[in-house]
DSSP file (Angstrom, degrees, kcal/mol; ACC not computed):
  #  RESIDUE AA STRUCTURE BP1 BP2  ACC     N-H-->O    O-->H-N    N-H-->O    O-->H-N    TCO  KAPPA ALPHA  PHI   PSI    X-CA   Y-CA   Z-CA
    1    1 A X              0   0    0      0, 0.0    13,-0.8     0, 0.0     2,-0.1   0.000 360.0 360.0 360.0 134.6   -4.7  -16.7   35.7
    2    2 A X  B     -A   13   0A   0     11,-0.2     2,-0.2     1,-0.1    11,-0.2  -0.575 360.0-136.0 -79.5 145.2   -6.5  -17.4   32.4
    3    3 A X        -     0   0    0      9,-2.0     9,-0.2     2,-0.3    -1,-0.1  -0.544   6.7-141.5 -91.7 172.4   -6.3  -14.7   29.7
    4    4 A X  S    S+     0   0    0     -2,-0.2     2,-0.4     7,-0.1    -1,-0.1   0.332  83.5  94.0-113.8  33.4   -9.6  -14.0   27.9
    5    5 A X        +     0   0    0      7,-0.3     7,-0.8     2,-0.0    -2,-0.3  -0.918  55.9 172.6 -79.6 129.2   -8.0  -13.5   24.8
    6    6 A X    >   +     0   0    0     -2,-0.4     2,-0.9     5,-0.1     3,-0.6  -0.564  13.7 176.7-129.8  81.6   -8.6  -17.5   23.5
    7    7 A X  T 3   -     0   0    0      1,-0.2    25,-0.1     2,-0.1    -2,-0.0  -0.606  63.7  -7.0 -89.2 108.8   -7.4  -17.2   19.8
    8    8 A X  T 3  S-     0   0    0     -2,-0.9    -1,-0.2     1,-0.1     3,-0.1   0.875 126.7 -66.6  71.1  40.7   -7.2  -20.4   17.4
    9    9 A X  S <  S+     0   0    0     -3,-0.6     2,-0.2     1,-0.3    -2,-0.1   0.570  98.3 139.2  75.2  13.5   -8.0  -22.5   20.7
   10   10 A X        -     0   0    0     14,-0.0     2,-0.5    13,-0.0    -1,-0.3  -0.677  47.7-142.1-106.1 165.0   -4.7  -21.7   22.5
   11   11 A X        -     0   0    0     -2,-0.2    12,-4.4    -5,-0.1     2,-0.5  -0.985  21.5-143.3-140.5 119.2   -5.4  -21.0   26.1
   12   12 A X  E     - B   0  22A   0     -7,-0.8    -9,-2.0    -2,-0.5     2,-0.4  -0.873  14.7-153.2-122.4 137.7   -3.3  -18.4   27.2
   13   13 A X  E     -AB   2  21A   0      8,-2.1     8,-2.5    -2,-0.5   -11,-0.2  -0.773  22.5-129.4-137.6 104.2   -1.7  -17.9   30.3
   14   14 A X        -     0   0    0    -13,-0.8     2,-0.2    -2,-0.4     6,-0.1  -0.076  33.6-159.2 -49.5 156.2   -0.8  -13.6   31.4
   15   15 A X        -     0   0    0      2,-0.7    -1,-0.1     4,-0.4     5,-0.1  -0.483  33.4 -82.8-138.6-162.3    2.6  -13.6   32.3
   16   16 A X  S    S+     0   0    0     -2,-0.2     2,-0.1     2,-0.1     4,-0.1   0.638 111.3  58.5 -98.3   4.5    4.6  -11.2   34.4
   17   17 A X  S    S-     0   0    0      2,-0.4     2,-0.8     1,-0.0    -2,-0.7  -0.379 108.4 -83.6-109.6-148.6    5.0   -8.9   31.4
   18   18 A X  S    S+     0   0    0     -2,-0.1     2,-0.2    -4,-0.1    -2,-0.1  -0.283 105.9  65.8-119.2  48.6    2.7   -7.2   29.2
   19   19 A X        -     0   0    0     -2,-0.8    -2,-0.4     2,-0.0    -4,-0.4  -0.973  68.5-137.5-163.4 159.5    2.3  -10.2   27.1
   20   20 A X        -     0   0    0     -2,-0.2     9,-1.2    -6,-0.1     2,-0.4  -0.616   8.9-149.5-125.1 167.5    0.8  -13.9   27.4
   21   21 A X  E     -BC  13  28A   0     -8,-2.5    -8,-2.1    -2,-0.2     7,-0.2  -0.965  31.1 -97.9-153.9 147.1    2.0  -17.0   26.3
   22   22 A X  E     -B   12   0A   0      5,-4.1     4,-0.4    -2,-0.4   -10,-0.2   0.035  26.2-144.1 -67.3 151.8   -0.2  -20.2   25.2
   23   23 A X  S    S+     0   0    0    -12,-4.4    -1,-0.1     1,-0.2   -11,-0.1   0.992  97.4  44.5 -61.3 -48.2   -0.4  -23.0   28.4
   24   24 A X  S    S+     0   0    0    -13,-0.4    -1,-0.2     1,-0.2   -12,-0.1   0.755 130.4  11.4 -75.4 -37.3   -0.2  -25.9   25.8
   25   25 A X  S    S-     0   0    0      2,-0.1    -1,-0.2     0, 0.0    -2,-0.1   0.115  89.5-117.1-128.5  14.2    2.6  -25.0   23.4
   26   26 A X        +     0   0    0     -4,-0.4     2,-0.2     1,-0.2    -3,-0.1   0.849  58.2 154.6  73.2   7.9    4.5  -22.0   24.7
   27   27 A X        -     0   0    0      2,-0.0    -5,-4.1    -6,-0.0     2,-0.6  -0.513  40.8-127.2 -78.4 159.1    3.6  -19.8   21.8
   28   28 A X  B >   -C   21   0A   0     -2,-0.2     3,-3.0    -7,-0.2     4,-0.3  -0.872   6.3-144.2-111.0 129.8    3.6  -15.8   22.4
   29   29 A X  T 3> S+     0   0    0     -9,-1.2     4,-0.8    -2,-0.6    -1,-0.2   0.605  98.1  66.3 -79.6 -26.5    0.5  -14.0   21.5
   30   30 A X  T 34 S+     0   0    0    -10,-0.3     4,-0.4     2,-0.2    -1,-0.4   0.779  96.6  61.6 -56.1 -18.9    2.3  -11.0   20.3
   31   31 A X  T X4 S+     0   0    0     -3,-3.0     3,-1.3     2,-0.2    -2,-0.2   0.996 109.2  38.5 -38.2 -86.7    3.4  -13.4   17.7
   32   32 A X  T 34 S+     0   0    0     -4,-0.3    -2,-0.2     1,-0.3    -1,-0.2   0.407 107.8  62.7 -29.0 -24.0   -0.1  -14.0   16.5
   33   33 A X  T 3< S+     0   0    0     -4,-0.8    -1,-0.3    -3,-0.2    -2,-0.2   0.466  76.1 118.7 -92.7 -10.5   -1.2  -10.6   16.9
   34   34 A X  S <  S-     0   0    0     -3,-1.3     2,-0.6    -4,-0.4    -3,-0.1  -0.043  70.8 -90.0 -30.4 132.0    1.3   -9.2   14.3
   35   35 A X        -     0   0    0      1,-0.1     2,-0.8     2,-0.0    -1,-0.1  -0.503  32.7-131.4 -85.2 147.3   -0.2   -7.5   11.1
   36   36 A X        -     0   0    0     -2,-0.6     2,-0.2    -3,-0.1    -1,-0.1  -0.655  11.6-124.7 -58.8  89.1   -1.0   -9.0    8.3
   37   37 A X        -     0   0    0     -2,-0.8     5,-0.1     2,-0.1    -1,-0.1  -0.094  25.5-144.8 -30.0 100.1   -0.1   -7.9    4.7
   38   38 A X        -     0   0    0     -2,-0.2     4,-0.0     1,-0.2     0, 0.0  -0.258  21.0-118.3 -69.8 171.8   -3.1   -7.5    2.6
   39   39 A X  S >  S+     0   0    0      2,-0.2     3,-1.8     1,-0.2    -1,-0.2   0.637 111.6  63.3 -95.7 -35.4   -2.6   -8.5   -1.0
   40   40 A X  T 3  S+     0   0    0      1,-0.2    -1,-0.2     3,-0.0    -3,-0.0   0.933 100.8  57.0 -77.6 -25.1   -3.4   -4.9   -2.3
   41   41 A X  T 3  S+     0   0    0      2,-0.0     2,-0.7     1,-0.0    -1,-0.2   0.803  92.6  68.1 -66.9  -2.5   -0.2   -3.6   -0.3
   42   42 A X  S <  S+     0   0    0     -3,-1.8     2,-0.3    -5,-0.1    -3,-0.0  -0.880  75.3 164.4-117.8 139.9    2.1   -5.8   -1.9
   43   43 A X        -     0   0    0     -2,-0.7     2,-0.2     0, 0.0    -3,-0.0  -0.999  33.2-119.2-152.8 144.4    2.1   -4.4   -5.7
   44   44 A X        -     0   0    0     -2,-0.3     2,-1.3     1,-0.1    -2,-0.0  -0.347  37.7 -93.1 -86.6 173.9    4.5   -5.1   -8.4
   45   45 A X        -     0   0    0     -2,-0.2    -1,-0.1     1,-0.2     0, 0.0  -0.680  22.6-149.5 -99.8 123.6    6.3   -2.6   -9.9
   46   46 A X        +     0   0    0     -2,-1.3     2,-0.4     2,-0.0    -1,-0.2   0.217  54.8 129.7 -55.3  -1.6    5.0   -0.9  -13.1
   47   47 A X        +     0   0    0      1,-0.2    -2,-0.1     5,-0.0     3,-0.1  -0.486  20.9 156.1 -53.4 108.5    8.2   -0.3  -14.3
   48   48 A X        +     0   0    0     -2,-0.4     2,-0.2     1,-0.2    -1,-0.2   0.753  56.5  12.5 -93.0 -53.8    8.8   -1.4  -17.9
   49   49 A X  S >> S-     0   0    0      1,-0.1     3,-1.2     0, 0.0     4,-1.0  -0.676  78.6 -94.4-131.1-179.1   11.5    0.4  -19.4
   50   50 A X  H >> S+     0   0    0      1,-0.2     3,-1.2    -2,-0.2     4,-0.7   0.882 118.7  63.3 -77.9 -22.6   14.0    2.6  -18.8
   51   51 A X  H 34 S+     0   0    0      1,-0.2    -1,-0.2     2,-0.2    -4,-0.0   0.269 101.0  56.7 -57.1   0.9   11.9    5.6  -19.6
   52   52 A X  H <> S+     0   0    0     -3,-1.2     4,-0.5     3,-0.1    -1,-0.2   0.637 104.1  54.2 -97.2 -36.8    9.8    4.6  -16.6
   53   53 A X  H <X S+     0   0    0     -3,-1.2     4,-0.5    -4,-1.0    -2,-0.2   0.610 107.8  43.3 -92.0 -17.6   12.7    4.7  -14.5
   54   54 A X  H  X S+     0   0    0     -4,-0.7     4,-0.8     2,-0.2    -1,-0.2   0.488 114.3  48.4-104.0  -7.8   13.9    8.1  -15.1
   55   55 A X  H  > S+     0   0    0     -5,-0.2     4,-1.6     1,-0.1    -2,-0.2   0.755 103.5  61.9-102.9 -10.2   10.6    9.8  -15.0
   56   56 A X  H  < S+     0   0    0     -4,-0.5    -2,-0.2     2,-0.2    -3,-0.2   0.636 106.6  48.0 -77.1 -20.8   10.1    7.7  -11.7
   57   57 A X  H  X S+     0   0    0     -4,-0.5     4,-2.1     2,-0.2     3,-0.2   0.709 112.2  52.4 -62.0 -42.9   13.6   10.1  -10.3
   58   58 A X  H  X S+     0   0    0     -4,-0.8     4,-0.5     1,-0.2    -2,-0.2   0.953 112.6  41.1 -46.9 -49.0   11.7   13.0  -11.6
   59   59 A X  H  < S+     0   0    0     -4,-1.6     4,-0.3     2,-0.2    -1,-0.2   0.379 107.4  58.3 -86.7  -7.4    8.8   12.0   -9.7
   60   60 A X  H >> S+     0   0    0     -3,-0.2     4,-1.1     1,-0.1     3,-0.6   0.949 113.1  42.3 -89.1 -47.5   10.5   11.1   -6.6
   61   61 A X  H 3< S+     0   0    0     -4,-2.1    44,-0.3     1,-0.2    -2,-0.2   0.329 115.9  44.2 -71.3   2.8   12.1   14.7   -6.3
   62   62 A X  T 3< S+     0   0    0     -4,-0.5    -1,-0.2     2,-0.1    -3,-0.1   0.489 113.0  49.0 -62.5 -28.5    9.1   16.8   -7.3
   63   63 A X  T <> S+     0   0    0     -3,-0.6     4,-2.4    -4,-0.3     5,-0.4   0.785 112.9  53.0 -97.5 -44.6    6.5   14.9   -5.1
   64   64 A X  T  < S+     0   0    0     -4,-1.1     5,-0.3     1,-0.3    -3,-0.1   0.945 119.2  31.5 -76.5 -42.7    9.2   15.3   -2.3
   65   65 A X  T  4 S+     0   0    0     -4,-0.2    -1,-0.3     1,-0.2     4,-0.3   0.554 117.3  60.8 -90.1 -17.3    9.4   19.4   -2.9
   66   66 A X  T  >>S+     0   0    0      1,-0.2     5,-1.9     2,-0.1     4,-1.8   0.893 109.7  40.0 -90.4 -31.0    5.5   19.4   -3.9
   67   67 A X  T  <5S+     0   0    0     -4,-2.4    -2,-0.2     3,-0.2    -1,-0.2   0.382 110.6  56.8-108.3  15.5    4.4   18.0   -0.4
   68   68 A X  T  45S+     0   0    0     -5,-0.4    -1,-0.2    -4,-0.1    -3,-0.1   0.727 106.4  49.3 -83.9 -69.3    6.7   20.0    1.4
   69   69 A X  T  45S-     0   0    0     -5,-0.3    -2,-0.2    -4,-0.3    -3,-0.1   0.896 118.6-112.7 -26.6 -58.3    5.1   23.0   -0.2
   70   70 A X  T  <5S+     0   0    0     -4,-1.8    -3,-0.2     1,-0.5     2,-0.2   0.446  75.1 138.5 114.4  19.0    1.8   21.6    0.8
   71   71 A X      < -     0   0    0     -5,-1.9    -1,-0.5    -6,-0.2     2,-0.2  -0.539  64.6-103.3 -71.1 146.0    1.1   21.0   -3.3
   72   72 A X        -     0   0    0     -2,-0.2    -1,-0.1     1,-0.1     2,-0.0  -0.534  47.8-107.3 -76.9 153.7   -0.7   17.7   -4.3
   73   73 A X        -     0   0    0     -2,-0.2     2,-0.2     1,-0.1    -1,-0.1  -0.280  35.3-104.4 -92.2 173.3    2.0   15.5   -5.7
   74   74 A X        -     0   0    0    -15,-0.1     2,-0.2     1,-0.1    -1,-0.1  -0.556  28.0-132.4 -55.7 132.5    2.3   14.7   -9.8
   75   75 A X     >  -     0   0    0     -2,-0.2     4,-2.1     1,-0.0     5,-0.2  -0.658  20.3-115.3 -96.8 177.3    1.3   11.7  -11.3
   76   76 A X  H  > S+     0   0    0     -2,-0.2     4,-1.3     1,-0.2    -1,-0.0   0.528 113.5  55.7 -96.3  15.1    3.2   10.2  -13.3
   77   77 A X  H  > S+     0   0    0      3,-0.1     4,-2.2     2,-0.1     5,-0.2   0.813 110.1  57.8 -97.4 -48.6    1.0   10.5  -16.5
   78   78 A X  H  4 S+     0   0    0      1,-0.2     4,-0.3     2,-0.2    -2,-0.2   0.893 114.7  33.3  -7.4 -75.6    1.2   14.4  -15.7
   79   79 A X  H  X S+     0   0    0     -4,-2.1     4,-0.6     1,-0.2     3,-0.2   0.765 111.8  57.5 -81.5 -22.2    4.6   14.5  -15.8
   80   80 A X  H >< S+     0   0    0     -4,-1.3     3,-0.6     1,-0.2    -1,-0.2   0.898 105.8  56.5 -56.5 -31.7    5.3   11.9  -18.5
   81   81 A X  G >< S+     0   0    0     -4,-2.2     3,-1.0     1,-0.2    -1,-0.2   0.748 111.3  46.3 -74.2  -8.4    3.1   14.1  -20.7
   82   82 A X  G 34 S+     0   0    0     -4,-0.3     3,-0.3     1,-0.3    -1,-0.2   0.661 113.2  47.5 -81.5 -15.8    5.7   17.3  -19.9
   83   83 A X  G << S+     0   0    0     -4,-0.6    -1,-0.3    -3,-0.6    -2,-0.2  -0.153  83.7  95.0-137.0  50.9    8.3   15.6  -20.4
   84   84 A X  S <  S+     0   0    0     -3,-1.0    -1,-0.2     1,-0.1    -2,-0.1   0.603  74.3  69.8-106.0   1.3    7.5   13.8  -24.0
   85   85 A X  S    S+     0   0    0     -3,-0.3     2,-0.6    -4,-0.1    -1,-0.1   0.398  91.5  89.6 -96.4  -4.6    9.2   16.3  -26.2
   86   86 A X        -     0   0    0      4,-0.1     2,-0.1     2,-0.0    -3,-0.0  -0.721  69.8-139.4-101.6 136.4   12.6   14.7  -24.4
   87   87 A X    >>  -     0   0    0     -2,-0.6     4,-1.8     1,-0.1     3,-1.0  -0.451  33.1-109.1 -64.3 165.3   14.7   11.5  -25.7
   88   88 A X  H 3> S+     0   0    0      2,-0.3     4,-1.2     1,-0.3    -1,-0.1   0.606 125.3  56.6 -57.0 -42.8   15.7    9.5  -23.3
   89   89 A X  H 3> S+     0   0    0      2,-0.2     4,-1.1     1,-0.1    -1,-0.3   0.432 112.4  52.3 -88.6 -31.6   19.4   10.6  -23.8
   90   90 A X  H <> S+     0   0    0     -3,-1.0     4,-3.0     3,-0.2    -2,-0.3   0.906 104.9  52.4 -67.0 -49.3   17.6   14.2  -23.0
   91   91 A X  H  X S+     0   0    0     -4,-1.8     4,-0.6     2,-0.2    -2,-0.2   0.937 106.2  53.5 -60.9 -45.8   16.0   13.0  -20.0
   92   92 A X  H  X S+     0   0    0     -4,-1.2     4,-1.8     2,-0.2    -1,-0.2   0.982 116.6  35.6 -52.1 -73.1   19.2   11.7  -18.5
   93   93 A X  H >< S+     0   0    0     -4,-1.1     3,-1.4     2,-0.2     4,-0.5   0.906 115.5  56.7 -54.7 -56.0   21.2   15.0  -18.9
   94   94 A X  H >X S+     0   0    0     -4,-3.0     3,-3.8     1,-0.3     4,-0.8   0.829 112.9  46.3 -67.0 -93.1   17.9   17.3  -18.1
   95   95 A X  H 3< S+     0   0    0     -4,-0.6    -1,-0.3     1,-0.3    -2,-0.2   0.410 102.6  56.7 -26.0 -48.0   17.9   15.3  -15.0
   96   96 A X  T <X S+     0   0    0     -4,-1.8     4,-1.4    -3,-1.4    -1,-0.3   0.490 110.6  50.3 -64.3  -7.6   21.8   15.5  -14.0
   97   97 A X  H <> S+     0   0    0     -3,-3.8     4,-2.2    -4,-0.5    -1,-0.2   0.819 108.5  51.3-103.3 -14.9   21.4   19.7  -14.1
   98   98 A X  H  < S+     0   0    0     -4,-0.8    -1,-0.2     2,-0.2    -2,-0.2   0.242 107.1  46.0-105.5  34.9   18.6   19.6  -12.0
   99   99 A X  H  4 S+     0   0    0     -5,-0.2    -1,-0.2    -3,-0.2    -3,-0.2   0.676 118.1  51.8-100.0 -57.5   20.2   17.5   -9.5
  100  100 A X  H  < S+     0   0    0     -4,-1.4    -2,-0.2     2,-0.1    -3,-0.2   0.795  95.2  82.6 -50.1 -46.9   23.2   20.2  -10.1
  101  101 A X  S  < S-     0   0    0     -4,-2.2     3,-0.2     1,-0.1     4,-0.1  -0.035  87.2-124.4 -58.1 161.8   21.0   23.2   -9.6
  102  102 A X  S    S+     0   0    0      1,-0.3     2,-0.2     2,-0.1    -1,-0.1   0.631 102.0  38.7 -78.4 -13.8   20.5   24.1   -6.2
  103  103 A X  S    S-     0   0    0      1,-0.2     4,-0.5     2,-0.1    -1,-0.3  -0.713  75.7-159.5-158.6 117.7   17.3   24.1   -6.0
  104  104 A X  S >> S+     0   0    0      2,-0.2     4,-2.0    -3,-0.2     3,-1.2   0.886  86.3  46.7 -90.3 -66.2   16.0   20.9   -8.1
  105  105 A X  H >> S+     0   0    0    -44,-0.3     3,-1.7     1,-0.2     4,-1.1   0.775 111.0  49.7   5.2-108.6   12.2   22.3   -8.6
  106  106 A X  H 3> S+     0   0    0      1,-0.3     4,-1.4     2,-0.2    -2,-0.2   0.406 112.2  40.4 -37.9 -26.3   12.9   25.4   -9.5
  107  107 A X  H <> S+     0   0    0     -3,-1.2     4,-1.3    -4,-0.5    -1,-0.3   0.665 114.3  57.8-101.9 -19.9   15.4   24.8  -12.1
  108  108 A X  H XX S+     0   0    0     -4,-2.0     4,-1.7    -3,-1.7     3,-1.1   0.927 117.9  44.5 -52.5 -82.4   12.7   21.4  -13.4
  109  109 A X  H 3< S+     0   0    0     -4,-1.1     4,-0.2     1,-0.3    -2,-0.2   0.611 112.5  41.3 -12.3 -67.4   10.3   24.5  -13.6
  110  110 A X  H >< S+     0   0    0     -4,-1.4     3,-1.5     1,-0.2    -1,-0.3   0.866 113.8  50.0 -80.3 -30.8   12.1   27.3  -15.2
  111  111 A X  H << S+     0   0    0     -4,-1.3    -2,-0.2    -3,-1.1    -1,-0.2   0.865 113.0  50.8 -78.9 -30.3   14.1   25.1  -18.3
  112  112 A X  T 3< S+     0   0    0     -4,-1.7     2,-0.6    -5,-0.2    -1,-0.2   0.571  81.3 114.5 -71.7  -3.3   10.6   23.5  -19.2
  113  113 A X  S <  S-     0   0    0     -3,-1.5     2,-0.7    -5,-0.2    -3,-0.0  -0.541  76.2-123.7 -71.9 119.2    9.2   26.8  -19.3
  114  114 A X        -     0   0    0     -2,-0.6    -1,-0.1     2,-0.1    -2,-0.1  -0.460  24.4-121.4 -82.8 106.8    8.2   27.3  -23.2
  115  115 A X              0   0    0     -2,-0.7    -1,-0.0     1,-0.1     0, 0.0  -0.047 360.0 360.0 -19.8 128.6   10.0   30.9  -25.0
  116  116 A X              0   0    0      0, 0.0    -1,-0.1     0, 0.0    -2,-0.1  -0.040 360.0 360.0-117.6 360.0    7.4   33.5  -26.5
């Protein structure tokens, strides 16, 4: 029995499982049917410097605790602008206490908060 899928002229022949395979060269149409990667999914990474990469930790544990929450996530021009008054050499240690705190938010939150 012929299938009536006939894709790129292969003539493809149902088989006893729940997939067909071509008469003339024995390919299997789940093969062919596989999705394609569009060009806009595959993206390089915007990463430049190392100051890219540590606000990109920030941003992986905030986003994570922001959509839990049911908050719209941070971008990262947001948070880079919060977090421009830190050197680099800040950002590193501010990062390592709020991994230590227990709860990584909350502690982001409260140390950035600006003293009246």
């Amino acid at each position: 029995m012929n299938c009536k899928n006939k894709l790129f002229g292969h003539n493809f022949i149902r088989t006893g499982f729940d997939y067909c395979v071509c008469s003339q060269c024995g390919i299997d149409q789940r093969f062919l049917n596989k999705p394609k990667l569009k060009t806009e999914e595959i993206k390089e990474s915007k990463i430049r410097n190392e100051r890219q990469l540590v606000l990109k930790d920030f941003l992986d544990k905030l986003n994570r605790d922001r959509e839990r929450s049911g908050f719209k996530p941070y971008t990262p021009a947001y948070l880079g602008m919060k977090l421009a008054h830190l050197t680099l050499e800040d950002m590193y240690f501010f990062l390592s206490e709020c991994r230590h705190a227990k709860n990584f938010s909350k502690y982001f939150h409260w140390a950035l908060k600006v003293e009246k």
